[in-house]
C-alpha positions as CSV (number, residue, x, y, z in Angstrom):
1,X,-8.0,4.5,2.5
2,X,-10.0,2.4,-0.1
3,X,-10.7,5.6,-2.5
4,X,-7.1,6.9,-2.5
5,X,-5.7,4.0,-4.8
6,X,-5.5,1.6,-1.7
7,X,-7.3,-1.6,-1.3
8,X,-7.0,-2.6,2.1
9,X,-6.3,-6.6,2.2
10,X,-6.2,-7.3,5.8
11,X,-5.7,-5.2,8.9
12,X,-4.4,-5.8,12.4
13,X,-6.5,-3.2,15.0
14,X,-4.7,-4.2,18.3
15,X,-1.3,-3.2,16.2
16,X,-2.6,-0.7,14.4
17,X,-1.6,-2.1,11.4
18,X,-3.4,-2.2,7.7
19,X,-2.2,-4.5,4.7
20,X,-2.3,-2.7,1.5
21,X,-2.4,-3.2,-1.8
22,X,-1.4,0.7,-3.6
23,X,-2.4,1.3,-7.0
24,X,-1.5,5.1,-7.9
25,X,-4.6,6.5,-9.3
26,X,-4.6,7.4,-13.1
27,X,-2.6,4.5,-14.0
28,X,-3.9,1.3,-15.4
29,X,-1.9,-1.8,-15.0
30,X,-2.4,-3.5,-18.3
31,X,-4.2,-7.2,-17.6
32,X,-1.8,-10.5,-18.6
33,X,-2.6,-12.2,-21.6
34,X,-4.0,-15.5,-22.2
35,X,-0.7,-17.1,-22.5
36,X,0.2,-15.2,-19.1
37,X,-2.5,-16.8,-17.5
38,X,-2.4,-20.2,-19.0
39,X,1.3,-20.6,-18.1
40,X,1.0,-18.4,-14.5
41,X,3.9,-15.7,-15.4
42,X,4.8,-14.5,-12.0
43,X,3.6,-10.6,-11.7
44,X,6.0,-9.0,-9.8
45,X,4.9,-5.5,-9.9
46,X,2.1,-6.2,-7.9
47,X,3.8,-7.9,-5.3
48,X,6.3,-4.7,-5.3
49,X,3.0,-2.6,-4.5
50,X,2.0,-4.1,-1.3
51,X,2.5,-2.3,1.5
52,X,2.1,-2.4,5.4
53,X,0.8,1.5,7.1
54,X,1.3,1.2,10.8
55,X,-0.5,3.7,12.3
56,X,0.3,5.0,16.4
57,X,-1.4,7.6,18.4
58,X,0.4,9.2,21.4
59,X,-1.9,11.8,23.0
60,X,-2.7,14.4,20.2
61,X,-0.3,13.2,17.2
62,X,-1.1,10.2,15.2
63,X,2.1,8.8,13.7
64,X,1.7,7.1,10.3
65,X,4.8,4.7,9.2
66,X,4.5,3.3,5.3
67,X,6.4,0.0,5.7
68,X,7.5,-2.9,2.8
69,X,5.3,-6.2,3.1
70,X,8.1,-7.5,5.2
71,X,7.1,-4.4,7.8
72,X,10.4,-2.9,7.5
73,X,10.9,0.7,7.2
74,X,10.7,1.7,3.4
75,X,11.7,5.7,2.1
76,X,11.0,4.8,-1.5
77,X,9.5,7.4,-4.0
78,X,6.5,5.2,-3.9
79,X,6.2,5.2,0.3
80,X,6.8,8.8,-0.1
81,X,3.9,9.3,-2.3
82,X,2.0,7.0,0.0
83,X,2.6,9.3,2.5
84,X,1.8,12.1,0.8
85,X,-1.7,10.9,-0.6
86,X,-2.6,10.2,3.4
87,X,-1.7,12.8,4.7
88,X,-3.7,14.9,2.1
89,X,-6.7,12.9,2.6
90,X,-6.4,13.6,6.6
91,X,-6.6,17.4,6.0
């Protein structure tokens, strides 16, 4: 997962469970300022872009689930892309 724009921050093996961060590749989040820094504005689009992927296998089909941090279900256009760029990576 780490070269698909993913940086894994934690993972749970007995659940099956990694903690992402998602990053879509090509875009460059631009870095805070001094002020920004000095004063600790709160970044909210990189809280938005953390994700939970639950991943189950029963017999011969693994089931992948992209989840909100909260580990709810999600069906955003970003957990759809999500989706999409693991699933192309497992082909």
């Amino acid at each position: 997962m780490d070269r698909s724009g993913f940086t894994v921050e934690d993972r749970d093996r007995k659940q099956g469970i990694y903690f992402v961060r998602y990053v879509p590749v090509g875009t460059d989040a631009p870095q805070p300022g001094f002020f920004a820094k000095l004063f600790g504005t709160a970044d909210k689009a990189s809280e938005a872009l953390k994700y939970q992927i639950a991943v189950r296998t029963t017999g011969t089909t693994t089931l992948i689930s992209v989840l909100d941090n909260k580990g709810s279900a999600t069906n955003t256009e970003t957990a759809q892309r999500i989706a999409k760029v693991i699933a192309d990576d497992l082909k």
